[in-house]
N, C-alpha and C positions, 0 to 999 in steps of 0.2 A: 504494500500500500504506500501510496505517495505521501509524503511530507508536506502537511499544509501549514505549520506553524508561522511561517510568512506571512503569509495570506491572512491567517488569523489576527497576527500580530500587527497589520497594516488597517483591521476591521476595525479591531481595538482602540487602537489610534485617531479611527475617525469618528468612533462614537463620541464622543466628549464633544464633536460639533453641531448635534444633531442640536434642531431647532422644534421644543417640546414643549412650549408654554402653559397645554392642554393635559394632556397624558403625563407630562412628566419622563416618561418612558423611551430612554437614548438608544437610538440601535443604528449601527453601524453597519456597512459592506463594502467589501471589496473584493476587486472582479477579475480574475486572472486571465489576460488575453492569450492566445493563441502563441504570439510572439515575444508571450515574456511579463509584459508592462502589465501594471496591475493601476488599475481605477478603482475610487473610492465613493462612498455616499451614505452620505445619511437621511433621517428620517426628518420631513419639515412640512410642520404642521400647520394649520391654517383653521380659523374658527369656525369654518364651513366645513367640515371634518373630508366631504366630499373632494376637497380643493389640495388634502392632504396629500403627499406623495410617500412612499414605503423608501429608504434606504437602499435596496436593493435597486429597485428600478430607478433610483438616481445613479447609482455607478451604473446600471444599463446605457442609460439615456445619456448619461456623460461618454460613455468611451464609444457609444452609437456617433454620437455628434463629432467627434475626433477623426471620426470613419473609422472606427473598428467595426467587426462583422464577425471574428471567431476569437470562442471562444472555450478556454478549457473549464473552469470551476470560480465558483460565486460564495464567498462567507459570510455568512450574516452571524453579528454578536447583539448582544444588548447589555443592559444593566440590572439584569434580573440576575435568581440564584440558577435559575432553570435554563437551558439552551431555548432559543427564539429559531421559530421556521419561520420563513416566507408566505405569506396570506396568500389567497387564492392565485387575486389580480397577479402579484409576483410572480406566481408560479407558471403562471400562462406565459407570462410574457419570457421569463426563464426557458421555455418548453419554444417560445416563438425565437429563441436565438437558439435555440438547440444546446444549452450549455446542459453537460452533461454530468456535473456533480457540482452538489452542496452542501457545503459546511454549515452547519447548526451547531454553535456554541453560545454560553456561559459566559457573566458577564468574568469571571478566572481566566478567560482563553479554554476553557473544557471543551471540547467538540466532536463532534460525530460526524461521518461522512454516510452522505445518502446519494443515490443515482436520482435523476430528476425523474426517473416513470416511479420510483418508489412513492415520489411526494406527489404526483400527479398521472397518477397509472393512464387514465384516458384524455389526456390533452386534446385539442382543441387545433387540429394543424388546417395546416391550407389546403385548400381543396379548388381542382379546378371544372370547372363549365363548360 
C-alpha cells in the first residue's frame, strides 16, 4: 500500500484555513495530481448553507482551473476525533474526475484509504445519446 502521509500532512495544513463561521467545523483537502503536484482546499461557508462549498471540491475546482484533469488520490481531514468522508455532492464529483482513492482521516492525521466505488458503489457517469 502507498504512503499517503504527505498528502495527509498537506490536508492538515490546510484545514486551519477553512472558513466556518456557521458549523465551526474545519476540514481540509488535498488532491494529488497525476504528475506529482498536490492542490489544497478547504471548507467555506456561507449563510445560505446552499452557497457553501465542501473542501474537497475546492482542491477539485482549484487544480481543475490550473488545467489539471488526472488525477491519483484526494485526503480529506477535519477537526473532529472521528475520520471525515466526502458528502455525497463530493463524491460525485470525485467519481466525475475519476480519482481513484480517498483518504479519510482524523483530525491526529489517522487515516484510512478507500477506492472511490467503495464510497460511491453506483456513480452517476456520462452517458451518451
Amino acid at each position: 500500500m502507498e504512503d499517503y502521509r504527505h498528502l495527509i500532512d498537506r490536508a492538515l495544513e490546510a484545514r486551519d484555513r477553512a472558513y466556518v463561521p456557521y458549523s465551526r467545523l474545519h476540514v481540509g483537502a488535498a488532491l494529488l495530481c497525476e504528475d506529482g503536484e498536490i492542490f489544497t482546499g478547504v471548507n467555506v461557508e456561507n449563510v445560505s448553507y446552499g452557497a457553501t462549498c465542501c473542501a474537497e471540491r475546492t482542491a477539485i475546482f482549484h487544480a481543475v482551473s490550473e488545467g489539471k484533469r488526472k488525477f491519483t488520490a484526494i485526503a480529506v481531514v477535519s477537526d473532529m476525533d472521528k475520520p471525515i468522508f466526502p458528502c455525497g455532492i463530493c463524491r460525485q464529483v470525485i467519481a466525475e474526475f475519476r480519482i481513484p482513492t480517498i483518504l479519510s482521516g482524523d483530525k491526529n492525521g489517522n487515516y484510512k484509504v478507500y477506492r472511490t466505488e467503495e464510497l460511491l458503489p453506483h456513480a452517476f457517469t456520462e452517458f451518451h445519446v
